[in-house]
PDB file of N, H, CA, C and O in Angstrom:
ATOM      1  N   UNK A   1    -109.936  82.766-132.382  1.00  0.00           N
ATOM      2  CA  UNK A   1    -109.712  83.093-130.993  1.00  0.00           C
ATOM      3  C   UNK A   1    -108.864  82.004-130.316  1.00  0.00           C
ATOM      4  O   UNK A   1    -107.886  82.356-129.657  1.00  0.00           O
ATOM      5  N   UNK A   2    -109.229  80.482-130.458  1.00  0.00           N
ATOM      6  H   UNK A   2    -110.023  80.196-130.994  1.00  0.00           H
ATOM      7  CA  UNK A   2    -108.284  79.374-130.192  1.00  0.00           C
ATOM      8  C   UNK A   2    -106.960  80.054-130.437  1.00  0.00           C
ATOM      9  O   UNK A   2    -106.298  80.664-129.597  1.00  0.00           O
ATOM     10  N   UNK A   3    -106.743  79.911-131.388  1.00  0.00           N
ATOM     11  H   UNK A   3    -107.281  79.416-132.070  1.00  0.00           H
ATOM     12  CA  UNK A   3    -105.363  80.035-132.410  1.00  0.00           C
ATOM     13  C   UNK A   3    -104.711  81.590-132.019  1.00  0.00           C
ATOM     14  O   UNK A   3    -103.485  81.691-132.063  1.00  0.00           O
ATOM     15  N   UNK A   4    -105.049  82.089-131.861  1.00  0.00           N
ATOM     16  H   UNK A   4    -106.045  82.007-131.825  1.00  0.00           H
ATOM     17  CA  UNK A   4    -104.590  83.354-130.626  1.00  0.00           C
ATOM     18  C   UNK A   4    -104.036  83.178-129.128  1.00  0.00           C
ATOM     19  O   UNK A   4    -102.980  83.497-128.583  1.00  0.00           O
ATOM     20  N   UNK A   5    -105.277  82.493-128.675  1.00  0.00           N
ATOM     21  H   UNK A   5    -106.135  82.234-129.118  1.00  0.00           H
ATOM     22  CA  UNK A   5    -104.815  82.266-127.134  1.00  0.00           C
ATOM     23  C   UNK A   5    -103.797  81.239-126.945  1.00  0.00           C
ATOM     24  O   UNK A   5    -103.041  81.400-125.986  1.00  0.00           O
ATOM     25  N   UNK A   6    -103.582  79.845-127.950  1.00  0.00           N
ATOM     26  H   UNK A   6    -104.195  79.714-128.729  1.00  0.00           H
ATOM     27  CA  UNK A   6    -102.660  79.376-127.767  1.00  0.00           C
ATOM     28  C   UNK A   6    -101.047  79.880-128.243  1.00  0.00           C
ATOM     29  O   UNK A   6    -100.020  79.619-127.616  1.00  0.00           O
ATOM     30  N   UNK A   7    -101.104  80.349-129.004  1.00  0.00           N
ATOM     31  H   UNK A   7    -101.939  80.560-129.513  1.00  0.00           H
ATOM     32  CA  UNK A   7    -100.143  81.524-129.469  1.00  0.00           C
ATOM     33  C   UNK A   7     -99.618  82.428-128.594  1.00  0.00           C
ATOM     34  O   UNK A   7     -98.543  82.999-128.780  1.00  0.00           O
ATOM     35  N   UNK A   8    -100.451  82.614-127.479  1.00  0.00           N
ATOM     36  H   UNK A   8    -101.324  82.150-127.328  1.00  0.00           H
ATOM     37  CA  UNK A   8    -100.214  83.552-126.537  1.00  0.00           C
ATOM     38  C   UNK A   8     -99.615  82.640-125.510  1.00  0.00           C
ATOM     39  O   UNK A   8     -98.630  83.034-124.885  1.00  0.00           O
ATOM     40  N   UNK A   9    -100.075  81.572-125.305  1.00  0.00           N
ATOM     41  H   UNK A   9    -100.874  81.252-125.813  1.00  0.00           H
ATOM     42  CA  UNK A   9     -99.876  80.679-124.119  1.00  0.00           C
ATOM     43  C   UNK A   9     -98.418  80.549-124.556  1.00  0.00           C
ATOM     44  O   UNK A   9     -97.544  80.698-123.702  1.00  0.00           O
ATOM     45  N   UNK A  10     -98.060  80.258-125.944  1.00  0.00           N
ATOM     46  H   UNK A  10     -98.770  80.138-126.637  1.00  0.00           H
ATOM     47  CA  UNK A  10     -96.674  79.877-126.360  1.00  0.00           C
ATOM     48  C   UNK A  10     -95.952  80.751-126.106  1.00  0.00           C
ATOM     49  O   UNK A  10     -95.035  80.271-125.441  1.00  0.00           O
ATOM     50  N   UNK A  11     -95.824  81.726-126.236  1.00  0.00           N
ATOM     51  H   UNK A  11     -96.569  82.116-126.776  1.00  0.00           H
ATOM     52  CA  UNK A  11     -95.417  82.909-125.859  1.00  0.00           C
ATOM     53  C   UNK A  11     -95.071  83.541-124.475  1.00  0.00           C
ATOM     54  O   UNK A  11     -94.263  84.452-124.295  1.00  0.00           O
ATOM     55  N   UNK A  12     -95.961  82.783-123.347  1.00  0.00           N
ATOM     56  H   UNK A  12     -96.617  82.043-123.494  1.00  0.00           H
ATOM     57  CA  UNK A  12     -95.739  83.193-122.249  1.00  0.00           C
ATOM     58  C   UNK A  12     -94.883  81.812-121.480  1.00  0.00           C
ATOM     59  O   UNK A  12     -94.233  81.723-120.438  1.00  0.00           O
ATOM     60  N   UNK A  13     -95.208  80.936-122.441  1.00  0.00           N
ATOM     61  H   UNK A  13     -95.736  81.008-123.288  1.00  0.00           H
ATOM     62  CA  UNK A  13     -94.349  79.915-121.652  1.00  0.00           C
ATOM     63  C   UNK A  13     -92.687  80.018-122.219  1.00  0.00           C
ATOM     64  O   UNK A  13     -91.762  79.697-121.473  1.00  0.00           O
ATOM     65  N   UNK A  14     -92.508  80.396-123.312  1.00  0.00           N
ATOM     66  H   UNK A  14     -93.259  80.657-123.919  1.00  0.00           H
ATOM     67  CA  UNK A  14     -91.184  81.043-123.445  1.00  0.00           C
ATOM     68  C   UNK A  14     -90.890  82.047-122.821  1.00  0.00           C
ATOM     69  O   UNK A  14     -89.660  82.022-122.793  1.00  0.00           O
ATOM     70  N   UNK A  15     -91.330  83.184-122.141  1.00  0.00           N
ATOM     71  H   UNK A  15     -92.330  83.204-122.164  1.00  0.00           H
ATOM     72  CA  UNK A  15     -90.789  84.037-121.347  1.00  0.00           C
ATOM     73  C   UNK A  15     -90.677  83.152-119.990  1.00  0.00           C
ATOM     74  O   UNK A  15     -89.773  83.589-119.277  1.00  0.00           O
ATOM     75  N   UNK A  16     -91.162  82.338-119.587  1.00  0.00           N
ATOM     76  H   UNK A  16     -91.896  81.983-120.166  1.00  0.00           H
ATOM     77  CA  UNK A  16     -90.798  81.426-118.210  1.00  0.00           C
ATOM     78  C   UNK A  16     -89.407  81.113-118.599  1.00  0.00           C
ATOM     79  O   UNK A  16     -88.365  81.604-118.164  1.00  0.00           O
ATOM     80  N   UNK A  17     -89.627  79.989-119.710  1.00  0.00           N
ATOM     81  H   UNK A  17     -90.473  79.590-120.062  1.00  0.00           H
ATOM     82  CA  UNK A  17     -88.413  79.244-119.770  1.00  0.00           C
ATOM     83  C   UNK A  17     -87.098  80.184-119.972  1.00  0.00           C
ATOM     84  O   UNK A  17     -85.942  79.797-119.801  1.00  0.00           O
ATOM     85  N   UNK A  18     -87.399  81.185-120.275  1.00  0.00           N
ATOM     86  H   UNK A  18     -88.338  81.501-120.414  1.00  0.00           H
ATOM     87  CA  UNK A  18     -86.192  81.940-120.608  1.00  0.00           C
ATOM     88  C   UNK A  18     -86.032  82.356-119.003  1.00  0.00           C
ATOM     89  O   UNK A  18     -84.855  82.508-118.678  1.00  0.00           O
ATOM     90  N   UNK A  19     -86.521  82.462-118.472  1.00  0.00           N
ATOM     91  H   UNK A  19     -87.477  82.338-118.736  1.00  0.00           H
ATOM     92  CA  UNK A  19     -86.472  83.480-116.870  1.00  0.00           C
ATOM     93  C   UNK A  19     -85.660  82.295-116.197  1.00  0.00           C
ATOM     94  O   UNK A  19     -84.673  82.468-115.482  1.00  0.00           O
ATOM     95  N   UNK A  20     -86.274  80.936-116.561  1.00  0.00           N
ATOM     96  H   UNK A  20     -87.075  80.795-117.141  1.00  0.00           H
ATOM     97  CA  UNK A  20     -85.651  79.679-115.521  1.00  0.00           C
ATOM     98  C   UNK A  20     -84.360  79.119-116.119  1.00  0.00           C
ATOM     99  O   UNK A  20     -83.802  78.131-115.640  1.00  0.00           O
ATOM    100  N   UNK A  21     -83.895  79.805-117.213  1.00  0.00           N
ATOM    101  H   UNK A  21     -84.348  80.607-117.602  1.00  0.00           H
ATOM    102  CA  UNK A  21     -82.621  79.281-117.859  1.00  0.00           C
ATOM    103  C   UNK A  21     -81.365  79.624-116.983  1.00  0.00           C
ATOM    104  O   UNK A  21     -80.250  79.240-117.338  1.00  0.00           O
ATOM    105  N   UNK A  22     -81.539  80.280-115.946  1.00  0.00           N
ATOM    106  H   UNK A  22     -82.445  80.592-115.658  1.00  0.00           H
ATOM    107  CA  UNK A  22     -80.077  80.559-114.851  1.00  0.00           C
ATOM    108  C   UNK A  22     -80.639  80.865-113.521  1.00  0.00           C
ATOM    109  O   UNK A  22     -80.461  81.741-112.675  1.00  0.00           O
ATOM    110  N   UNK A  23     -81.549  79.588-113.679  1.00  0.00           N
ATOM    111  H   UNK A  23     -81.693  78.877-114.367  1.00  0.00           H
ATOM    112  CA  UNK A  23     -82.035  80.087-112.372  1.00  0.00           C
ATOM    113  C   UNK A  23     -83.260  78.283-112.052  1.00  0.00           C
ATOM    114  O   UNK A  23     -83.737  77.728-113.042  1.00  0.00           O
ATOM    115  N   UNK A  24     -83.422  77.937-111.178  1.00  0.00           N
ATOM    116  H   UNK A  24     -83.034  78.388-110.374  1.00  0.00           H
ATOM    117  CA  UNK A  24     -83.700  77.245-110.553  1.00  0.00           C
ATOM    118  C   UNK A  24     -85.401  77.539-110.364  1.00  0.00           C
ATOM    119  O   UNK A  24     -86.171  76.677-110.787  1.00  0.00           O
ATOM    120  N   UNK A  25     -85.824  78.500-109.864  1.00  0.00           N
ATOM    121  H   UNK A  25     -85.198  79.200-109.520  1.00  0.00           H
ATOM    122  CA  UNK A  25     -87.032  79.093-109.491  1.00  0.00           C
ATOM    123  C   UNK A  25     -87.343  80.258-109.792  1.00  0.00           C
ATOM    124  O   UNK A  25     -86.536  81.167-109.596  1.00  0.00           O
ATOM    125  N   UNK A  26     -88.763  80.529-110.414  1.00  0.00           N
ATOM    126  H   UNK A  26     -89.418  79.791-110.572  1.00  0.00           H
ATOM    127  CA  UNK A  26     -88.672  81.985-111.154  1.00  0.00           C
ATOM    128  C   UNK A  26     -88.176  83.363-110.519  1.00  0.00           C
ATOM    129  O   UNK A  26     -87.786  84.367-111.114  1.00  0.00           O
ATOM    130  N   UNK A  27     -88.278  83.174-109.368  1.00  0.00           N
ATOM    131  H   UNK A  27     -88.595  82.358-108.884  1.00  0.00           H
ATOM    132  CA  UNK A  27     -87.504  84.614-108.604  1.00  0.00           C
ATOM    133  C   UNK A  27     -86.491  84.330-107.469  1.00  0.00           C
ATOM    134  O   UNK A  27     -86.531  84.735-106.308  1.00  0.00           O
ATOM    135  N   UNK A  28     -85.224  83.242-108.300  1.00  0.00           N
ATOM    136  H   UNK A  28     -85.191  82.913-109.244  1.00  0.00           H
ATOM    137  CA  UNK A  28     -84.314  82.630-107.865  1.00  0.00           C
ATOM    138  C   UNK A  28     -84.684  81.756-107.150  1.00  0.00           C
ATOM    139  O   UNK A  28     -84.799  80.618-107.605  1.00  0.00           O
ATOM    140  N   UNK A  29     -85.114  82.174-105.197  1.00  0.00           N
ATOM    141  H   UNK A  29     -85.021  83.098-104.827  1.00  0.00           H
ATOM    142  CA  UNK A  29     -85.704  80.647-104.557  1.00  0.00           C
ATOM    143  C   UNK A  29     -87.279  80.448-104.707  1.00  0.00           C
ATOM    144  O   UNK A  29     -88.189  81.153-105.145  1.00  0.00           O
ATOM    145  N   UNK A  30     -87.220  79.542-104.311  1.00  0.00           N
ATOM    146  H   UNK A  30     -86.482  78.969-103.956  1.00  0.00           H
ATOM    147  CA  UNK A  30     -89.002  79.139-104.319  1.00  0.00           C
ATOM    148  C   UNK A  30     -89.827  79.762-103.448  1.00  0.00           C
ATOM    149  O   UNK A  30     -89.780  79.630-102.225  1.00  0.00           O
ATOM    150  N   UNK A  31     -90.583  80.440-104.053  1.00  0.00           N
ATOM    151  H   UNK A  31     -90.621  80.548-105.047  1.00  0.00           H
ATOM    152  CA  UNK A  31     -91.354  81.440-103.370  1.00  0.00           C
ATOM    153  C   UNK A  31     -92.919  81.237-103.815  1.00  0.00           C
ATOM    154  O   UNK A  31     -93.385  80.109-103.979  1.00  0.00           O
ATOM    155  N   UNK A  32     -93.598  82.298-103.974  1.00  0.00           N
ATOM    156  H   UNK A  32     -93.220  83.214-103.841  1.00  0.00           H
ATOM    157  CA  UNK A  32     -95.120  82.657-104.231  1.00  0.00           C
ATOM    158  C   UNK A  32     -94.893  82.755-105.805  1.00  0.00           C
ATOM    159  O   UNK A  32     -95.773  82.275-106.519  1.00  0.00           O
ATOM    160  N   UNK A  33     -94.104  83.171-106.225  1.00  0.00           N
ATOM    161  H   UNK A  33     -93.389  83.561-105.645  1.00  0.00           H
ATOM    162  CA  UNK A  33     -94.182  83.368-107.635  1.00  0.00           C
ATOM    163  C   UNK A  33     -94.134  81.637-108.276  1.00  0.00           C
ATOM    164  O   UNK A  33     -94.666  81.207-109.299  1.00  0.00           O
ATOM    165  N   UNK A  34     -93.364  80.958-107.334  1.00  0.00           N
ATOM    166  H   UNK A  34     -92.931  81.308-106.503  1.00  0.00           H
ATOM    167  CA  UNK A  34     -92.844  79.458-107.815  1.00  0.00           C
ATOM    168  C   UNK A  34     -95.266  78.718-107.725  1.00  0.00           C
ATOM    169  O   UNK A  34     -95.695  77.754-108.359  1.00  0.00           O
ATOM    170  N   UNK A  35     -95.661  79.139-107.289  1.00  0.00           N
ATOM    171  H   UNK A  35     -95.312  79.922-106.774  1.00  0.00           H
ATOM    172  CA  UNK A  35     -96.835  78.435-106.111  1.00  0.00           C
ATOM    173  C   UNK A  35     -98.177  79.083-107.206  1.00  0.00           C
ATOM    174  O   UNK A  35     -99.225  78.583-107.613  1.00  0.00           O
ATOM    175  N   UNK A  36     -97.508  80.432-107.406  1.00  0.00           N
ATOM    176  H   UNK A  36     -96.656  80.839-107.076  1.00  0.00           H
ATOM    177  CA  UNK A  36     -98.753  80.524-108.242  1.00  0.00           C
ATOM    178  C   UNK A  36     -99.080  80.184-109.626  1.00  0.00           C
ATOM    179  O   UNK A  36    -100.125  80.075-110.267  1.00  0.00           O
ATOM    180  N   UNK A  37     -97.661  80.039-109.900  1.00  0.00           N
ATOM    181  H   UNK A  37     -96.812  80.128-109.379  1.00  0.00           H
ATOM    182  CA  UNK A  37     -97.485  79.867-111.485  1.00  0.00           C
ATOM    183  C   UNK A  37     -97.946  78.552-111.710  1.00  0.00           C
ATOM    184  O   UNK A  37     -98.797  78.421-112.590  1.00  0.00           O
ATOM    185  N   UNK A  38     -97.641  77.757-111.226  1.00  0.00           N
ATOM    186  H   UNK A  38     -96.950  77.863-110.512  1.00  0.00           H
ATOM    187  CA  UNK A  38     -97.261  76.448-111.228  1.00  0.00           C
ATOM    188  C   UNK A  38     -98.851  75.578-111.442  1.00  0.00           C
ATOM    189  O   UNK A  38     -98.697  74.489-111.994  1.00  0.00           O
ATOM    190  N   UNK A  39    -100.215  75.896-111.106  1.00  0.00           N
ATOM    191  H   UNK A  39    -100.340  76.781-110.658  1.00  0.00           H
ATOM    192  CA  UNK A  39    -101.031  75.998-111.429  1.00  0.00           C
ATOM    193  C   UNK A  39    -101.253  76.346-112.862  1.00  0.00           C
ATOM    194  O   UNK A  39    -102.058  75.668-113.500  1.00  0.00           O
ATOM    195  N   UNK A  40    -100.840  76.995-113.237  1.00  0.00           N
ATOM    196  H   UNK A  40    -100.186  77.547-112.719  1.00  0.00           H
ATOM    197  CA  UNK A  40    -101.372  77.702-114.813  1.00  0.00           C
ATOM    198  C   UNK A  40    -100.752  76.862-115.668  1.00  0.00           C
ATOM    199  O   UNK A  40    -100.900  76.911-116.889  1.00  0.00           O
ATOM    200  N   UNK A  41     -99.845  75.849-114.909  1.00  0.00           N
ATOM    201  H   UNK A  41     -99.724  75.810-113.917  1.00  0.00           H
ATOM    202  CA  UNK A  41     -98.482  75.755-116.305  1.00  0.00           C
ATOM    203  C   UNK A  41     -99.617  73.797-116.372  1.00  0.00           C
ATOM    204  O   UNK A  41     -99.611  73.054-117.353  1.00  0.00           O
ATOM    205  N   UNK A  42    -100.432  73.506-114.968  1.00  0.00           N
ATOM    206  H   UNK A  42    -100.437  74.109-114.170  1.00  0.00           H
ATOM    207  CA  UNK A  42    -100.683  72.276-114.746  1.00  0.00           C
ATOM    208  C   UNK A  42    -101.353  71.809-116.055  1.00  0.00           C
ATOM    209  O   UNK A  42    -100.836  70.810-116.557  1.00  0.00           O
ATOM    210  N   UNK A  43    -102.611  72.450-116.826  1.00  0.00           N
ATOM    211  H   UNK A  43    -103.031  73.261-116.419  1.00  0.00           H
ATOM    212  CA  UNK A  43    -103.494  72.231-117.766  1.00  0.00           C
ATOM    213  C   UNK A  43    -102.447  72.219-119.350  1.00  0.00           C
ATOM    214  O   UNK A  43    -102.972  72.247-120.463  1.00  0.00           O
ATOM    215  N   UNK A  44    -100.858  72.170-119.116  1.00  0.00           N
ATOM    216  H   UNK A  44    -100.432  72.147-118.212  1.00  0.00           H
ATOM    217  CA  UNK A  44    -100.203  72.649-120.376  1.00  0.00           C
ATOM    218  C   UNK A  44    -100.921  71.981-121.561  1.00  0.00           C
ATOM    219  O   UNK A  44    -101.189  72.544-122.623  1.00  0.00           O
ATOM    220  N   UNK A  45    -101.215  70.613-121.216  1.00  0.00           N
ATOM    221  H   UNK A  45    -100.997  70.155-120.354  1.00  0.00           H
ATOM    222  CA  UNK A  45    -101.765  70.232-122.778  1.00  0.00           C
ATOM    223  C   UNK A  45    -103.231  70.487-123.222  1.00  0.00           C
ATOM    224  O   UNK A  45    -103.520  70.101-124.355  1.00  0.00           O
ATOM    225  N   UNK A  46    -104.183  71.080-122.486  1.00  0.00           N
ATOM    226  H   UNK A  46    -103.948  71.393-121.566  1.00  0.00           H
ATOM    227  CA  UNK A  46    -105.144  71.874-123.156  1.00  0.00           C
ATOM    228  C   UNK A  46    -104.913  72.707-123.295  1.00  0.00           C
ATOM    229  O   UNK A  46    -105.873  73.277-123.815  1.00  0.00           O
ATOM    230  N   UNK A  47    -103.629  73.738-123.087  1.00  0.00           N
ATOM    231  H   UNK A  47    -102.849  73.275-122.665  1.00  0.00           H
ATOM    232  CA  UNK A  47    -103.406  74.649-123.510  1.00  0.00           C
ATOM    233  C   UNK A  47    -102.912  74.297-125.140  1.00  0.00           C
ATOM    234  O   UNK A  47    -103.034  75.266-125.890  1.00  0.00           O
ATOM    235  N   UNK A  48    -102.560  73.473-125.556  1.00  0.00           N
ATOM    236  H   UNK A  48    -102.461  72.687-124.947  1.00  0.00           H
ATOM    237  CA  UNK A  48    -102.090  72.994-126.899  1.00  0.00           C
ATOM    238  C   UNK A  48    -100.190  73.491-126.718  1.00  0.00           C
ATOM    239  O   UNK A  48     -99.468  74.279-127.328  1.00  0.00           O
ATOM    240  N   UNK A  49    -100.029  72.770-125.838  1.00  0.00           N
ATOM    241  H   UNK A  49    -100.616  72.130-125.341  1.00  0.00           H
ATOM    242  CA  UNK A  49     -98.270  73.369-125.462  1.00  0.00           C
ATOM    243  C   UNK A  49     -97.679  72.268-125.332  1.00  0.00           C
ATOM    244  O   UNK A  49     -98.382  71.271-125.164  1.00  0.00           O
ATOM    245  N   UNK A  50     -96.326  72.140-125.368  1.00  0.00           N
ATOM    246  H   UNK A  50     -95.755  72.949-125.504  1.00  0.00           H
ATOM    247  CA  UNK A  50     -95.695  70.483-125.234  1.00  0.00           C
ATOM    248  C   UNK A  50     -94.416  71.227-124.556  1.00  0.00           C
ATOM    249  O   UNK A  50     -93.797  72.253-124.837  1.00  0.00           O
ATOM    250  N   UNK A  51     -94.324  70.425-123.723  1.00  0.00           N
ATOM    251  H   UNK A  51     -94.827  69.591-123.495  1.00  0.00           H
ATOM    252  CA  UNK A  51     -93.672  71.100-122.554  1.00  0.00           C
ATOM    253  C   UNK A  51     -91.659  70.681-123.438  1.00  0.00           C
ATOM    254  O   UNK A  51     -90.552  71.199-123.290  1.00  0.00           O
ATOM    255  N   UNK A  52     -92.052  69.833-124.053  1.00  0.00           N
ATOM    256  H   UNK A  52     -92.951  69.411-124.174  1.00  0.00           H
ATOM    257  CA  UNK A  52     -90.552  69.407-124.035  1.00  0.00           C
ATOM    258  C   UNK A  52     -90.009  70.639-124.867  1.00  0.00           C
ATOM    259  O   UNK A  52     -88.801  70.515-125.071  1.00  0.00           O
ATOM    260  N   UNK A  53     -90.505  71.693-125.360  1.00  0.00           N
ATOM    261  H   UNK A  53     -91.486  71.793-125.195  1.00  0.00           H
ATOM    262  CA  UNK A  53     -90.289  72.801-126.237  1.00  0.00           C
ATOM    263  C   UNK A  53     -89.471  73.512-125.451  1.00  0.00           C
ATOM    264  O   UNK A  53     -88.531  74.170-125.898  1.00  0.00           O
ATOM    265  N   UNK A  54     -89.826  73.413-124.003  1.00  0.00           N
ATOM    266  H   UNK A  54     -90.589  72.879-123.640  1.00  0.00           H
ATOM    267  CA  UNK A  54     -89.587  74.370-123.538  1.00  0.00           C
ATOM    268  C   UNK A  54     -88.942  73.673-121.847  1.00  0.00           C
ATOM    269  O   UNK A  54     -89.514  73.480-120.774  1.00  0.00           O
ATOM    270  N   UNK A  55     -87.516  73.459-122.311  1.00  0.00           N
ATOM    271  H   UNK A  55     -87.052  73.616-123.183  1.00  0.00           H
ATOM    272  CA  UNK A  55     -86.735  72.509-121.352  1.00  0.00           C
ATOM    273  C   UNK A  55     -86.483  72.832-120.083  1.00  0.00           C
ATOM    274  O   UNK A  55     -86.373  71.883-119.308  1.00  0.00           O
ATOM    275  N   UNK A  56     -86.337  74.125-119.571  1.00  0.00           N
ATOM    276  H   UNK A  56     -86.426  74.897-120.201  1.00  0.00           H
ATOM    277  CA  UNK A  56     -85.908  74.917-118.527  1.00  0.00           C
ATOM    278  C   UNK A  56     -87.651  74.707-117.398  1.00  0.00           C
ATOM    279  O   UNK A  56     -87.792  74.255-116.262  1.00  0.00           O
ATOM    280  N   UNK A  57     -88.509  75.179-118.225  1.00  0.00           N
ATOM    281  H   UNK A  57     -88.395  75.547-119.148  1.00  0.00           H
ATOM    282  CA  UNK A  57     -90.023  75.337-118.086  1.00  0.00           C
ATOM    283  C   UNK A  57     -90.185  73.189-117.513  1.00  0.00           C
ATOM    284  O   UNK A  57     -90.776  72.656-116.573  1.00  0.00           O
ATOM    285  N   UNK A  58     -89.674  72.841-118.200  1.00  0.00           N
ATOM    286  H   UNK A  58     -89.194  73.274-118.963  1.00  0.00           H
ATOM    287  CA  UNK A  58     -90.506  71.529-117.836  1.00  0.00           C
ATOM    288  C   UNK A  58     -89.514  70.695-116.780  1.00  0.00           C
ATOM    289  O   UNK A  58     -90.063  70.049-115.887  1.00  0.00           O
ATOM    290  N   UNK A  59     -88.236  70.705-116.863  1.00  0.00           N
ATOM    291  H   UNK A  59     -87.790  71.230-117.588  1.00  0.00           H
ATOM    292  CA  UNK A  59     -87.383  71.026-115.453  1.00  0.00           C
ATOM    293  C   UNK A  59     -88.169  71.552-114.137  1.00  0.00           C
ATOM    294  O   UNK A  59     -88.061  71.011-113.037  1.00  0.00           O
ATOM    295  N   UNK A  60     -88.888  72.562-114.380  1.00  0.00           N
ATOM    296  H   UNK A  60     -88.975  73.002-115.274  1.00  0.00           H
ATOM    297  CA  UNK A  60     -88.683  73.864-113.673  1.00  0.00           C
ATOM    298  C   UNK A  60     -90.540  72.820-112.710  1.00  0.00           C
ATOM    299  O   UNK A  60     -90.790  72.506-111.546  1.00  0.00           O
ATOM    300  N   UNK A  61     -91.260  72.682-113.936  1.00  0.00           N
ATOM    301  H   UNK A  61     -91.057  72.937-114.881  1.00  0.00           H
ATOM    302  CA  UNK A  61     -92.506  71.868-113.979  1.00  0.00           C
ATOM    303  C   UNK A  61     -92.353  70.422-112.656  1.00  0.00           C
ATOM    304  O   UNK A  61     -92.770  70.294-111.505  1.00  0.00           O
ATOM    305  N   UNK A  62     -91.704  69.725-113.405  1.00  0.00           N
ATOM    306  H   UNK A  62     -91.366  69.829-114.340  1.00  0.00           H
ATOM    307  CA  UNK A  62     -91.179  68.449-112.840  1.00  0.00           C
ATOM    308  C   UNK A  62     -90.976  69.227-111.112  1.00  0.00           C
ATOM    309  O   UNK A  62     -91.872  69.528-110.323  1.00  0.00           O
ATOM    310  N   UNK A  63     -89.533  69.374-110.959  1.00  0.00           N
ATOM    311  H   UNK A  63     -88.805  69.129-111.600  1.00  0.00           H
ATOM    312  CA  UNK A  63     -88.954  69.716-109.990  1.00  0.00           C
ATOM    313  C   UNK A  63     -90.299  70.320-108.676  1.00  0.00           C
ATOM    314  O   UNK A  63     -90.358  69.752-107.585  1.00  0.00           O
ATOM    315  N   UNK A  64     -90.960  71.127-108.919  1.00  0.00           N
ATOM    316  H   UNK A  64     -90.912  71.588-109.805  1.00  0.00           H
ATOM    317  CA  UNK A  64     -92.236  71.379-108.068  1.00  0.00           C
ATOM    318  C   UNK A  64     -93.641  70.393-108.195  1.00  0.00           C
ATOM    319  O   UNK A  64     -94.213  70.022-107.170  1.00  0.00           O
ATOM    320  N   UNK A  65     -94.116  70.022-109.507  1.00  0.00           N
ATOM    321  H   UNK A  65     -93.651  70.323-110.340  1.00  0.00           H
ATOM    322  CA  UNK A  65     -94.485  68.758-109.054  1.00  0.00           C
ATOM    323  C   UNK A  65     -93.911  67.295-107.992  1.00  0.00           C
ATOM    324  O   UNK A  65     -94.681  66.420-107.596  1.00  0.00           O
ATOM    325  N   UNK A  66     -92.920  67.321-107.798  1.00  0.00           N
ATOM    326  H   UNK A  66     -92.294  68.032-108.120  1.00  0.00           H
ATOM    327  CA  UNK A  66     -92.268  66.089-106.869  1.00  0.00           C
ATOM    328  C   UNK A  66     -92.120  67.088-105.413  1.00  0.00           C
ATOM    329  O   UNK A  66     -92.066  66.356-104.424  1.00  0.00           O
ATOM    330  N   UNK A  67     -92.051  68.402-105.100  1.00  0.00           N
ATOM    331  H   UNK A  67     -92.095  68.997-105.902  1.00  0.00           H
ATOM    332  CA  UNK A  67     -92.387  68.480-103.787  1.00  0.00           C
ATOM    333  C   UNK A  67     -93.772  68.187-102.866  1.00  0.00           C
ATOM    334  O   UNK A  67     -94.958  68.380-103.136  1.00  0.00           O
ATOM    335  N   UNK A  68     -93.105  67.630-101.645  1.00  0.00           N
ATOM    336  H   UNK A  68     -92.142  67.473-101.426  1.00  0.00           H
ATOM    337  CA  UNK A  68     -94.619  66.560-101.069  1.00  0.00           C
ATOM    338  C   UNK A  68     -95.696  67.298-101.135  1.00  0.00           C
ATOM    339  O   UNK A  68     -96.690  66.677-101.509  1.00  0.00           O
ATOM    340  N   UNK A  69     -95.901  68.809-100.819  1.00  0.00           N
ATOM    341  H   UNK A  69     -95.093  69.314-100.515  1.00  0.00           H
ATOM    342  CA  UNK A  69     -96.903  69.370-100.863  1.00  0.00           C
ATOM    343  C   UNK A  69     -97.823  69.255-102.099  1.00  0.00           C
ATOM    344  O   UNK A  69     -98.900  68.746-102.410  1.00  0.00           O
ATOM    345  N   UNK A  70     -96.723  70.079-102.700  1.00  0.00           N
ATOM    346  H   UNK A  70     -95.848  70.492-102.448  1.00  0.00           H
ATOM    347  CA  UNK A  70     -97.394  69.711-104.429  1.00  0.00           C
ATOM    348  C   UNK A  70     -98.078  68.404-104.842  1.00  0.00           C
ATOM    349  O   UNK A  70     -99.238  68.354-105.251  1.00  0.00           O
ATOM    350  N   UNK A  71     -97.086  67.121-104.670  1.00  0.00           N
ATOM    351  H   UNK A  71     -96.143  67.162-104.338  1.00  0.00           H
ATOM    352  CA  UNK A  71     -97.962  66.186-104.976  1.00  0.00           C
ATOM    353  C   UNK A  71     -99.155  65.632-103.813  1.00  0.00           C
ATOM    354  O   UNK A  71    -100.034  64.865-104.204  1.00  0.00           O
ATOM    355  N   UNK A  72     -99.114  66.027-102.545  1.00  0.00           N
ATOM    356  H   UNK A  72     -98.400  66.651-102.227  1.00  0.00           H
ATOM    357  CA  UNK A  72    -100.254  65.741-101.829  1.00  0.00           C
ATOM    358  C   UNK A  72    -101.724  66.655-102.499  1.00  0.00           C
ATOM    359  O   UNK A  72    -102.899  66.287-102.497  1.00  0.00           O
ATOM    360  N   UNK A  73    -101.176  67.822-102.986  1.00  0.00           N
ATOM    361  H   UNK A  73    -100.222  68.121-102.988  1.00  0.00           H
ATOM    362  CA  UNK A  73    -102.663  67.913-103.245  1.00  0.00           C
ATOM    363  C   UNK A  73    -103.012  67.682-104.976  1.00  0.00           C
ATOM    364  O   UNK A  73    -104.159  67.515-105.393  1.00  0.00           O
ATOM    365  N   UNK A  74    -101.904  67.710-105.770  1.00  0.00           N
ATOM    366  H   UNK A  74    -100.973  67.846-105.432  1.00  0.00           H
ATOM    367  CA  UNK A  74    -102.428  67.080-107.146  1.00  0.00           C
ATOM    368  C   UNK A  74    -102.472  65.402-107.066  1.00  0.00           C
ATOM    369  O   UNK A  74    -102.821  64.764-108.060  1.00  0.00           O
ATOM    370  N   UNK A  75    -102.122  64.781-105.908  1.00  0.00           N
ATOM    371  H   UNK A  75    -101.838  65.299-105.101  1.00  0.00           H
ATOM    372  CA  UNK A  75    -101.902  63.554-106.213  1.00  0.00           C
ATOM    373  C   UNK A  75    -102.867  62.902-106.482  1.00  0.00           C
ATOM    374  O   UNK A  75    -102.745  61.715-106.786  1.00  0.00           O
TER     375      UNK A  75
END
């Protein structure tokens, strides 16, 4: 079941990175889609994921972690 769900996780974090490869924010500007995701992607390494796999995705990661909001409340 591990070995499934991370498989899956891999899988969905390549459909991000592919979505953020011409594009800045998943539904072009930063929106709700940017706010909700961005949570799921936070736990990447218990997900068993390494972000550098997935360059667009950890760009995409970074870039909304450093807005003030973002880091006021993960800070």
């Amino acid at each position: 079941a591990i070995d499934r769900y991370v498989k899956e996780t891999n899988r969905l974090y390549g459909v991000m990175n592919k979505r953020l490869g011409d594009r800045e924010y998943l539904a072009g500007d930063y929106s709700i889609a940017d706010i909700a995701s961005y949570p799921w992607i936070v736990p990447y390494e218990r997900h068993g994921q390494n972000l550098a796999d997935f360059p667009h995705l950890k760009r995409w990661f970074e870039a909304i972690k450093a807005r003030p909001a973002v880091s006021k409340v993960y800070g």
